[in-house]
Structure formats: C-alpha cells, structure tokens
MARSEVO-675165 format. One record per residue (C-alpha): x negated, y, z; residue in one letter. Coordinates in steps of 0.1 Angstrom, whole numbers, plus 5000, padded with zeros to 4 digits. Example, Ala and Ser with C-alpha at 12.3 -4.5 7.8 and 13.67 -1.06 7.14 Angstrom:
2
487749555078A/486349895071S/
//
This chain:
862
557246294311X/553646224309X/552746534298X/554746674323X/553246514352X/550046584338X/550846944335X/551246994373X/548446784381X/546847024367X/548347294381X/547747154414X/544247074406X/544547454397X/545647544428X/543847394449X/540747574434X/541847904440X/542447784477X/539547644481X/537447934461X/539548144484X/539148004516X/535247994507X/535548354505X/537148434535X/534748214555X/531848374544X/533648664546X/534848614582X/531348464592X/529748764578X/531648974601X/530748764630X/527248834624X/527149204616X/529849284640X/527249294669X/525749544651X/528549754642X/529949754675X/526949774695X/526450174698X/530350174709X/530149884734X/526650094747X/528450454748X/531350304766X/529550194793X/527250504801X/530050704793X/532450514822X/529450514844X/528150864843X/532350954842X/532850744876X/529650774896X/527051024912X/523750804906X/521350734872X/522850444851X/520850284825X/520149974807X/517449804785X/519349694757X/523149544753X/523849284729X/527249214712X/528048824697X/531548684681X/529748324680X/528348224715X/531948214730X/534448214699X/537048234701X/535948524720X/533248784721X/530748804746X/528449124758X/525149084770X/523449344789X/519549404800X/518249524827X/520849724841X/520249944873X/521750224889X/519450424911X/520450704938X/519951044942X/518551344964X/517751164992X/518150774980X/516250884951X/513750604958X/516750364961X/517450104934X/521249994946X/521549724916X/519249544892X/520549254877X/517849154844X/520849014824X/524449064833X/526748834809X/530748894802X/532948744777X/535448944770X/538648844744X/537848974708X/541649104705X/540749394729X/538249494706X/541049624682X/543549694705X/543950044721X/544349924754X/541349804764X/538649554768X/539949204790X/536849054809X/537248694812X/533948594825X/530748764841X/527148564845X/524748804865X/521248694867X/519048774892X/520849094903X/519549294931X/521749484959X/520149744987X/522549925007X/520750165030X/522050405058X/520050645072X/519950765105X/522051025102X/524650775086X/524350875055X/524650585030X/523650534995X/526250314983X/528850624985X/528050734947X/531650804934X/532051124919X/535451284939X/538851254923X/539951594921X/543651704913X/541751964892X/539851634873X/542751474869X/544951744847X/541551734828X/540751424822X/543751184814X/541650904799X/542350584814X/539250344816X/538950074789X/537949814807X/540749574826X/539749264845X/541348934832X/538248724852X/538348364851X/535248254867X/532048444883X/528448294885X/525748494901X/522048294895X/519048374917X/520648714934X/518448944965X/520949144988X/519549375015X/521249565040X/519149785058X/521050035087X/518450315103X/521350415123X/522550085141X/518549975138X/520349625120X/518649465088X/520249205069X/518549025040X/519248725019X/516648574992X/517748354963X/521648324965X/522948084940X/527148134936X/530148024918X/533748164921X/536748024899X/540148114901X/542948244877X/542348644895X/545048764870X/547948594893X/549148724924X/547948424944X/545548154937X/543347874953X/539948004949X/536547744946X/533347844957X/529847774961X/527247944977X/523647844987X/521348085000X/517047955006X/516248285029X/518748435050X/517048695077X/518648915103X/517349145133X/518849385151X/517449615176X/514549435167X/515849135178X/515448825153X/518548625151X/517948505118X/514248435102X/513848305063X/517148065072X/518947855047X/522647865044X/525247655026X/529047735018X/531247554997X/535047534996X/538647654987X/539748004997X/543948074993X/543748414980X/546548654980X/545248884956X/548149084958X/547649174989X/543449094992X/544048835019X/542048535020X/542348215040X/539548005046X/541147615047X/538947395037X/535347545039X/532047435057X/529347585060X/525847505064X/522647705088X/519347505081X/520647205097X/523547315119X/527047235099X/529647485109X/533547495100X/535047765093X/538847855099X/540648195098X/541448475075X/539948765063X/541249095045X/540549405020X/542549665033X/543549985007X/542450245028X/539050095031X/537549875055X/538349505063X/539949315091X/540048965103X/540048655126X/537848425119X/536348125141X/533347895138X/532447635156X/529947305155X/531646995169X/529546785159X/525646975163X/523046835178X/519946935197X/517746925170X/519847145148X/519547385169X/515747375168X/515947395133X/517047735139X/513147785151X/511447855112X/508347715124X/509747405137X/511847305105X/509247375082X/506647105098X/507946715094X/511246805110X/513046495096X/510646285119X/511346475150X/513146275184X/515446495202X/518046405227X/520346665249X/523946835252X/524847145228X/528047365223X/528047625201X/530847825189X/531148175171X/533948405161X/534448765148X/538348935150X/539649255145X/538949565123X/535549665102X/534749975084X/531650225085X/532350355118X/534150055138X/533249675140X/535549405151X/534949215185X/532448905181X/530548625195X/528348365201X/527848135227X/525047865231X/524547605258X/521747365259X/521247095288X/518646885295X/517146835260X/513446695247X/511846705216X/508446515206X/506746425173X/506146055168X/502646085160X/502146315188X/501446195222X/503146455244X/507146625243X/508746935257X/511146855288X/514146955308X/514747235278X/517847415293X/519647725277X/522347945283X/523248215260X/525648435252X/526248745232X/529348905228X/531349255221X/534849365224X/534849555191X/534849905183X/531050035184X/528149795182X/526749965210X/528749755232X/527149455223X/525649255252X/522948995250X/523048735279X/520648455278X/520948335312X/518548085314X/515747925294X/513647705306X/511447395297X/508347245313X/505247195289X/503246875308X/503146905344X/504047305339X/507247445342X/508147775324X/511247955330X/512848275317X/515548475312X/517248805293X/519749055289X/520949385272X/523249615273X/524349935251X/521649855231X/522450195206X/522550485231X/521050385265X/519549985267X/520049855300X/517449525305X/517049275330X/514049025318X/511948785338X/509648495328X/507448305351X/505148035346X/501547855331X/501147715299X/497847495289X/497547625255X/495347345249X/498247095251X/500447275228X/498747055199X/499946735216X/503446835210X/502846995178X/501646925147X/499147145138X/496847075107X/495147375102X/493647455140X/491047255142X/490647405186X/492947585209X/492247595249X/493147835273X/495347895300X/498048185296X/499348275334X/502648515331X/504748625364X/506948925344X/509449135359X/511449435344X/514849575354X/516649925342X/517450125314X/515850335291X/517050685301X/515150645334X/511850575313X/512650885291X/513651085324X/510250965340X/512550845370X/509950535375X/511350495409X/514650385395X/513150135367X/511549835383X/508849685360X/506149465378X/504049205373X/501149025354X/499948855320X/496248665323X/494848475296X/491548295304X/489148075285X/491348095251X/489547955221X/490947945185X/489347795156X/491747745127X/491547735086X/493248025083X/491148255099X/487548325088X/485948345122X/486548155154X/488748385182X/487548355221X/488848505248X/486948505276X/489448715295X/492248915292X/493849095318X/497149285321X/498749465348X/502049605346X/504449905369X/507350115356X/504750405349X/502150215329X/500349915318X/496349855330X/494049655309X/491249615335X/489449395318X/489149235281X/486449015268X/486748875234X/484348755202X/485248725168X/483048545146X/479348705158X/481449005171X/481749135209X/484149345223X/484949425253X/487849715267X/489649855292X/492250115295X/495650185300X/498650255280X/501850465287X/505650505276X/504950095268X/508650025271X/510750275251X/508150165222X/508949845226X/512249875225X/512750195208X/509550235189X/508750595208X/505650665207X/503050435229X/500150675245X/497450555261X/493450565263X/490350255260X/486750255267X/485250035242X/481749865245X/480149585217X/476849495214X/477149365179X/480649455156X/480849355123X/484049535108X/484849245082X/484749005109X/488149205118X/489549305089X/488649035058X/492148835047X/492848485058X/491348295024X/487548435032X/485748075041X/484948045079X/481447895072X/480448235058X/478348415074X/478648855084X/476548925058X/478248725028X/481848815039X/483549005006X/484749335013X/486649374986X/489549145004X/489549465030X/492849635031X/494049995044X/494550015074X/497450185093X/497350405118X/501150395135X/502950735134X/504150645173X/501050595186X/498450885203X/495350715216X/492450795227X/489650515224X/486250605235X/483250375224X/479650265222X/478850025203X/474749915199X/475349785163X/477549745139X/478149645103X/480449795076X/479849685046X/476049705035X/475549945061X/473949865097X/474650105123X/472950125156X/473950355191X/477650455182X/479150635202X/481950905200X/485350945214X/488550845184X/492050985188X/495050805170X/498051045169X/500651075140X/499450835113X/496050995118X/492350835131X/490351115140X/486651155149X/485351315179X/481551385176X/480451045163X/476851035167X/475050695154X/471550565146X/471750455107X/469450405072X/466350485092X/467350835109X/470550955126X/473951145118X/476451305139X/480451275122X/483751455127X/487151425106X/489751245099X/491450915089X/494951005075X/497450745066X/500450925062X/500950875025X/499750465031X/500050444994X/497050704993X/495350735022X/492151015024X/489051115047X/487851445053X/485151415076X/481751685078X/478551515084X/475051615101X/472351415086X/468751385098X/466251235085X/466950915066X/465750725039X/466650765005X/465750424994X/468350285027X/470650505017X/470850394980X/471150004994X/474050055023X/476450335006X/478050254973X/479150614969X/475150694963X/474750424937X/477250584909X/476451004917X/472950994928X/471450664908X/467650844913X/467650734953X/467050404945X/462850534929X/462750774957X/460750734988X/460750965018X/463351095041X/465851365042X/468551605063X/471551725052X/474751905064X/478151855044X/481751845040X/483451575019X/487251465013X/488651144989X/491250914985X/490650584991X/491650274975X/493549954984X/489949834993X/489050105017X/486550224994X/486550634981X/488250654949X/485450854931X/487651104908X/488951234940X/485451294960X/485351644966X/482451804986X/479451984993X/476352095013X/472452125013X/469851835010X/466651905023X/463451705021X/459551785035X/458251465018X/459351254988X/457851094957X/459950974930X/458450684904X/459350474875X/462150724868X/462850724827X/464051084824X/460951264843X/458150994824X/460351174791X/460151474802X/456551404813X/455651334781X/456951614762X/455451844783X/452151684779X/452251704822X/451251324838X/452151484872X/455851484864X/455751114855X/455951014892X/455951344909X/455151414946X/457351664965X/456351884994X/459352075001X/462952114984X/465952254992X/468752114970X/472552344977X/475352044957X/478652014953X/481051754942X/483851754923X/485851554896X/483451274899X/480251494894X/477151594916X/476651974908X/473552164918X/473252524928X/469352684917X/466852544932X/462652554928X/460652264928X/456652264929X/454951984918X/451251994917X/450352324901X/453452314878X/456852504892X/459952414881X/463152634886X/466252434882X/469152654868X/471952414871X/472752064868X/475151814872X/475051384875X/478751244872X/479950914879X/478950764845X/475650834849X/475651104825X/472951414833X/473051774828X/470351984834X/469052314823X/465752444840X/462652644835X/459152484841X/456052674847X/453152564832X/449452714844X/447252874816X/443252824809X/441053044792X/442153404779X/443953264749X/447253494750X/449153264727X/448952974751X/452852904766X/452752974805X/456852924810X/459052624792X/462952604790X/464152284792X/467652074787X/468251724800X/471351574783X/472251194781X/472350974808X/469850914835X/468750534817X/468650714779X/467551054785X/467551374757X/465451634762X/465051974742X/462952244745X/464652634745X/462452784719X/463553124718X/462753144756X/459353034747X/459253314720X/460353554746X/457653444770X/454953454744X/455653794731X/455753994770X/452453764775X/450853924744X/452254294751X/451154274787X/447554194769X/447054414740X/448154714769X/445754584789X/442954564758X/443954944750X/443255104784X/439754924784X/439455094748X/440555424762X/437955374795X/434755314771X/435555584755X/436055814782X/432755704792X/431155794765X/432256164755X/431256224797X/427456084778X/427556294751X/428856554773X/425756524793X/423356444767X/424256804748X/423356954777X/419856874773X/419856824735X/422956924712X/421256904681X/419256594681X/421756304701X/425056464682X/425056234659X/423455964677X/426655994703X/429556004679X/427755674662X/427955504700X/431355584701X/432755454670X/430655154677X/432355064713X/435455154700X/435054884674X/433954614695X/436754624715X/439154574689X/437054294676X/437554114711X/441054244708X/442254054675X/439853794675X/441353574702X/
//
C-alpha cells in the first residue's frame, strides 16, 4: 500500500509538472502573440481602413500611423490611430472636414478571426476637428459620398467589415465650425469636452451625457448672437434607436451664467434631415445672467457685480430641418427696469429696459425677423434710447433703426472697471435715423429709403496700456441722408501724429449690411505722420518715442476688395521707417484689394521723387508693389541710412558722397513685415551722377594697389551714367565708362547680389610716358569675392594683345621714317650726280647705308 500511494504521488507530482511546464508554455506562448500580433495585424487593420474609405467617399483620407494592442484593453483589442484627416476636393480642396490627432476604438478580439467583421465597442477621439462649409452657390463640402450605383452594386458585393457594437463615446478637446456663405450664418464652438454612454446595440436605451463647451460663437447676417460663450449640458436622453428618436427628460443646460431647461424631442429621419419640438426656457434667470451674455462684462469681476430687475426669457425651435428648409424658432427677451454697478465703482447704469424678439415660422431662414423694440438705459443724468428691426434678411432686408441720445464717455469708467485706460473723456452726441429696405438703396430710389441724422464726437481722449500712443479726437463729425454720408470735418492725433479729413462716402448701407462695396472720396492733410504711430501692435511701450518704435511688429495691411476710394493728401512730413519725408502729396485710389498711386510727388533723402504703382493685396498671403519711380537728385549717403533695400544690393552708398537721379521700374513681394522680400525684387533703370567721390572702399584701395594707380583708392567722379537691373536678388550692370583722373575705365559687366558678393569684369586705361613701346596702356581686370574681401586678377592675354598692336603700330611707323630718309637721300645723290657722278658716287651710297642704319638702331634699341 505504501508503495502504492507513493507511486501516484508521484504520478501526480508527475503531472502536475507537465501542467505546469505546459501552461508555462502556453502563456508565453499566448503573451507572445499578444505582443507581435500588433505587428502582424497592423498592415491589415491599415489597408482596411483606406480601402473602406477610398471605397465609400469622394475626398483624400489619410493617417499618420495606426497602432494595434491585445494588452491595453484585454480581454479585447484596441486600435489606435494618428492623425487622421480627410480633406476635400475641386473646390473644398483647401478644406480639412476632420482632424482628430488620435482617434481610439476597442474593438472585441473575436472579430479579428471571425469572417464577419470587426465589433466597435468604444471610440476616444482627441482633439478632432470638424468644418462644414457651404458656399454660396450651396454647394457643401461635407457631401463626399461616392454614389451608390445599381451598376456598383452587381460589382461590388463586399459588405463592409466594420459593425458598431458602441458602448460608450468620449470626445476630449474637439473644434467644430460651421461656416454657411449662402445663409451669411457662422457657427463655431472651441474646446468641447463630451461623454455619451448607452448600450446603442438595443433598440431603446437611456442615454447619459455630458457636454461642456469654453467658446461657443454665432453671427448671422453679421449679427452676433453668440461671442466666445460657455455652455454646459448634462443629462439623460431616452433614445429610440430604432427609430432615431430622442427625448430630452431630464437635461439642463447651461449659457455662461443663464441655466436653461430643456424639454422636447428631437429626430433622425431616413430620408435625411431632422425634425423636432423642442422648448427652453429660464424660470429662474436673473438680470445679471443675462449680462453675462455681454463677453466683456463676464470676463471683468462679474461675481462682484449688483444687479436688480425683471427678466423672461424663453426659446423654442419645432418642425422640420434639412439643407433647404429650417423649422420655425424663437426667442424672446424682456428686461424691465434693471441696474447694474460695481462695488468699487461709484456710479451704475439705470432704468435698463429691453424688449426683444426674434422669431420665424419655419421654412426659409429668410423669414426670420429681428424685433428689438426697445432698449434703453440712462448713463448719469443722460438717457440713451434705441431700437431695431429686420426683416427678410436673405433676399431683400427691410430695417427700421433709431437711437438717440449723449453719452459722457468720461463716466463710463465710474461704472466700469477698467485697468488698463489710464484716461477717457469726450462726449459722443448721436440722433440716428434709418427706415427701408435694401432694394431701394440698390435701385438708387433714395426717395423711398429714409436715412437721416447725425453722429458728433468732441473732445475724446484715450490713453490706455494697450495702445502705444495716446488717441485725441478733437472732432469728428458725421452727417448722414439715404444718398450718402459727409465727414465735414475730422481732427485727430496719434502719438506726435496729425490728421485731419474730410470727405464723403457712398453705398454706406448695403456694405454695412451686405458688405457691397463702400465708394467714397477724402482730402487728407497732416503736418507730421509717423506711419508706426498707426500701424505698430499693441505690446510696443507707449513711453517710446517715433523714432524708437520697432517696425518689425508692422503687419500687412489690407486693402478691402469692396471698397473704391479715392483719398487725396498732403502731408508736410512724414516718417516710415528710417525714412523722413517732406511735401507729399498725390491723389491714392483703393479699389479691388488694390492701393494705387497717383503721381506721388515728395521731398525725401536730400532731393525729390515723383511715384506711381501699386499696392496689391489680393493674394494677403503675398502681397507685392510695382511702383516706377523718378528720382532727382539725392544723396547717396541718405539714401544708404533711410532704405534698407540699399544696404544689402548697393553696400558702396554708404562711402559715397554726392547726389544722384534716376528713373526706374521695380516689383517684390513683401513680407509679413511690410518689408520687400529680396529674392523677389525685380527691376531696372539708369543712375546718373554729375558729382561723387567714393572713399575708404576695400575693393577700389585693392584694386588701387595692383594697378600701382593712388587715384582709384578714393576716386573722384565727374560724370557717370550707370544702365542696372535687378533680378534674383542681384544688381546687374549694363556697360558703362568711368573717367577718373587721367585713367578710363570701361566697365563690361557686373553684378552685386544680396550677399554681398561682386562680379565685375572691366577694362582700365592706363596713360603711357616716354616712347617705351613695351609699356601697358590698356588692363583687363576681374573683381570676384565680396565687396569686404575682394579678388582681383589681371586678364593677361588682353594685355599681350594690347602690347603686341602697340608694338606693330610702332615698328610701321619706324619703317616709313626708314623709307622717308631714304627717299631723301637718292633725290641727293640724284642731284649731286648732276654736278659730279664720279667723285660723290661713293660718298652717297656710304650716306645712305649709314641713315638707313641709324634708324634701325633707334628702332630695336628701345
């Protein structure tokens, strides 16, 4: 028995070995899998999804990387992908629809191996991205589905792997914009956090939700209803997913600090589209909720404000939406007899009355109307009153607005809190009138349009942190009729900077409210205009002064594709940059995105210039100047100081003294900074100069040195005429002659580029002394390098050339005088035979040989 038992103790012990040797096996095994299986399945999980996108949808589909794991959510797998987007096409080519950096599903490991597809439990998206755009033809970017064709069908029975078993949704950090050209309605919402649980594989369900939202924003017809608001919703939703029904029950919502409940239904219908009935209303809101609607007002100590006053507000939407129909809606707002003051302020805003109301019967948004029948308050012992309204906002608006009233601006800091402006005074005088509708306007039936009234500001003052210079208006004057509006008179300073205008402006209210284009014409006048004083950002420090203000803060400036203005100035002086300007004067036109230049004639860098081109901001992302320019005698050392242009393609202004003229064309880009972007400088004309003198210039003391010539060291100029062009970042030269003392030089061609690099080939012509034939009268020269580090080589086969026709031209002129003395003396011997053969015969062929010889000597002995 003993044995026995001890046999199958052993066997057991056996056993249990192999088990556990086994099962050590299989859960290496089995973990092994776990963590190569990602790998393995990675390229399938990857082709499935491009090949279900591209099979499904007319747009470009792509991702960063997708990442497959058995461990993060065992028991089942999850599928991580990066960067996803899908972008549009022909037109919405520039559209990004969705971008979501990581989108996160776990999806049960089963339906890896089973033929019918993969179950999605659960999708995390993080920060995802949505922009739905129509344009104003309607078309709208979200309709990417390739069509379903009977023809597609018989040829592609594949049914799609992927089936939706979702448990729970979380979206972190999500952007949705909805932007409508058509309707002229923009939507946006910043930073939506949201949460959605629910079994969604039964027919019906109690859905729980969260949603917060930190910037909600909407405007239509360029109205703002909404601006940067926050939004709350949290609740149950009973959803009849069978039929996509959804009843709101217990949900409340949240609008800054207005609290909202929300009862109703709302429904996915199969055809497409959605209808409903839903109501909202605030029982329990109170004045100063409703202010917190105002973004400005929220934002500054709101929890400190005192408010007192009776508000109703309800809102509901009911009936049928789709792309072409909306459902009736509405929202009405009544304030009466309200105040609001700050506690450490010593002033509040009274008798705030308001009664608004915008509603529409459904069908077309164009039969919205806006009612706000009063608003009113009184601002110390001055009352301002108002009121609006619009109708068929889409096709034809019909408005009725009035506003009447005085307001101290310098009391508007006693009831609220304003840190950063350290002054603001004035008085601001509006009696406003304007009844009719559009068509009239665009008809130029002024007679049926009333508009009438006026808008004064006087005495204004502005100092403030945020802007660099103070802001005074002396006066400001406008007149308005249903034809146009008449500025007679505006005064105004910025900083050190004077202005003063007056003009009128046309078509004023269909580009208000239909952003036509606004035509019009000023007469300008300054005695001093510094342009940075205008156009520096916010962060430039208002204790600097003009001359320390940083342009590089400048931006580009627009010029509006609906405007077409005519402004017509004279300004005595005025700064840009490093360059002072004096007596400008010119007439500018602003017409379709372009600023163009009317004979501009100015007083600048010690001479004058006259200017015509153009400004063009179509492409804002590249804007360009192509301007021709009359220049007449300036100085080259002024120039070199106030243009930067000068600095980088002609560095040699800054040694030269004197003045010059020139005529030329020129075209760039320009950068964010307003500045030319030098790559893209294109150009060319003629410099001319009567007087200059160049010194302490590296590359003529080199060249002045080789050539053994001190007068090129720091050369004096008479006269030159210099033909350039620019291109590709480079000053290039046409011939040109330059005399400089008794040496000519004959410049071939040349260039300078940006880099300072040089690149000149010339000829220099140097006098001779004595009859020495060999001496060099004629040099060609290089100039490589750059203009601080110079390299200079002399052409010696041109010198060879030179020296060779010198000493031809020589010996030929040595041989005639040969042939001369000769000549001369046979016409002796001639004679002396005449009156003694005999005797001289010899005597005469002796004096010949003897000449002859001496001139040779000469010849060859120099």
């Amino acid at each position: 028995m003993f044995f026995y038992i001890k046999y199958r103790i052993n066997t057991i012990e056996y056993i249990m070995k192999k088990f556990l040797l086994i099962t050590g096996i299989v859960v290496v095994a089995l973990f092994t899998f776990l963590l190569t299986a990602p790998f393995l399945f990675k390229d399938e999980i990857k082709q499935a999804v491009l090949a279900q996108a591209n099979k499904q949808l007319n747009a470009t589909v792509g991702f960063k990387d997708v990442q497959l794991s058995f461990i993060r959510s065992f028991p089942n797998a999850s599928v991580k992908l990066q960067d996803f987007y899908i972008v549009g096409k022909n037109e919405f080519s520039k559209d990004t629809l969705i971008h979501v950096d990581a989108a996160y599903a776990v999806v049960d490991i089963n339906s890896f191996f089973s033929k019918t597809g993969y179950i999605v439990k659960k999708i995390e998206l993080t920060s995802p991205s949505v922009y739905a755009h129509v344009l104003a033809d309607g078309k709208v970017n979200w309709d990417i589905m390739k069509p379903d064709t009977t023809k597609e069908e018989k040829k592609d029975t594949t049914k799609t792997k992927f089936k939706l078993s979702l448990k729970k949704l979380i979206i972190t950090d999500a952007r949705i914009r909805y932007n409508d050209e058509k309707a002229n309605i923009y939507f946006a919402i910043e930073n939506l956090n949201h949460t959605l649980s629910g079994d969604l594989t039964a027919e019906s369900t109690v859905l729980a939700t969260t949603n917060h939202i930190k910037g909600m924003t909407c405007r239509m017809s360029n109205v703002p209803y909404l601006n940067n608001a926050t939004f709350n919703l949290d609740g149950d939703i009973n959803a009849d997913l069978k039929n996509m029904k959804f009843t709101v029950t217990k949900v409340k919502a949240q609008v800054n600090a207005i609290t909202l409940n929300l009862n109703g239904w709302f429904q996915v219908l199969k055809n497409g589209g959605y209808t409903m009935d839903l109501k909202v209303d605030a029982p329990d809101t109170q004045f100063k909720d409703i202010l917190s609607l105002i973004p400005a007002i929220y934002s500054k100590n709101f929890e400190t404000i005192q408010t007192k006053g009776k508000v109703r507000l309800n809102l509901y939407a009911r009936g049928l939406y789709n792309d072409s129909v909306f459902p009736a809606f509405g929202v009405n707002l009544v304030v009466s007899n309200a105040w609001f003051k700050y506690p450490a302020l010593p002033k509040s805003v009274d008798k705030i009355n308001i009664a608004a109301d915008i509603s529409n019967p459904g069908g077309s948004l164009d039969r919205t109307k806006v009612n706000v029948k009063q608003f009113s308050f009184v601002l110390g012992n001055n009352p301002f009153a108002g009121s609006f309204s619009l109708a068929t906002p889409i096709s034809d608006p019909d408005i009725n607005f009035a506003a009447k009233g005085v307001l101290n601006l310098g009391m508007v800091k006693e009831v609220y809190p304003m840190d950063s402006i350290g002054q603001l005074s004035g008085i601001l005088d509006a009696n406003l009138k304007l009844k009719g509708k559009m068509s009239y306007y665009q008809k130029k039936e002024y007679q049926k349009f009333f508009f009438d009234g006026k808008l004064n500001l006087s005495n204004m003052v502005l100092k403030t942190k945020n802007l660099p210079h103070d802001l005074e208006i002396k006066r400001a004057n406008l007149v308005f009729n249903p034809k146009f509006v008449d500025l007679p008179l505006l005064q105004m300073k910025v900083g050190k900077s004077d202005l003063t205008a007056s003009g009128h402006l046309e078509n004023f209210i269909p580009y208000f409210f239909k952003n036509e284009t606004l035509t019009g014409s000023l007469q300008t006048n300054s005695e001093y205009f510094n342009v940075a004083d205008f156009m520096s950002s916010a962060t430039t420090s208002s204790t600097a002064t003009a001359a320390k203000v940083d342009t590089s803060s400048m931006k580009v400036v627009a010029i509006p594709s609906n405007l077409d203005f005519t402004l017509t100035s004279s300004f005595k002086r005025v700064i840009y940059d490093k360059m002072e300007i004096a007596n400008a004067k010119g007439a500018l036109q602003m017409v379709d995105s372009k600023l163009t230049f009317k004979t501009l004639s100015l007083s600048a860098m010690g001479g004058s210039m006259v200017m015509s081109g153009v400004y063009n901001t179509k492409n804002i992302k590249k804007p360009d100047v192509d301007i021709d320019l009359k220049i007449n005698d300036v100085l080259f050392t002024e120039v070199f100081k106030q243009v930067q242009t000068v600095k980088k393609l002609a560095p040699i202004f800054a040694n030269t003294s004197g003045r010059f003229s020139s005529t030329m064309t020129m075209y760039t880009s320009l950068g964010n900074d307003m500045m030319p972007i030098l790559n893209t400088l294109s150009g060319k004309g003629v410099l001319v100069s009567n007087n200059l003198t160049i010194k302490n210039v590296k590359v003529l003391h080199t060249l002045g040195s080789v050539l053994k010539r001190d007068e090129l060291k720091d050369p004096e100029i008479e006269k030159v005429s210099i033909p350039f062009e620019i291109k590709n970042g480079r000053v290039y030269t046409d011939p040109f002659d330059i005399n400089i003392a008794d040496t000519k030089i004959n410049v071939e061609k040349g260039s300078t580029g940006v880099d300072q690099t040089i690149d000149y080939t010339m000829k220099v012509a140097i006098p001779t002394s004595g009859n020495n034939v060999f001496k060099l009268s004629k040099l060609g020269v290089k100039i490589g390098g750059t203009f601080t580090s110079p390299k200079i080589s002399i052409q010696t086969k041109e010198m060879i050339k030179d020296a060779v026709a010198t000493i031809k031209q020589q010996a030929s002129k040595k041989i005639d005088e040969v042939k001369t003395v000769a000549k001369e003396q046979v016409n002796e011997l001639k004679q002396q035979a005449k009156e003694n053969i005999t005797p001289n015969l010899k005597k005469a062929g002796d004096n010949i040989k003897e000449s002859g010889k001496k001139v040779l000597n000469n010849l060859f002995s120099k």
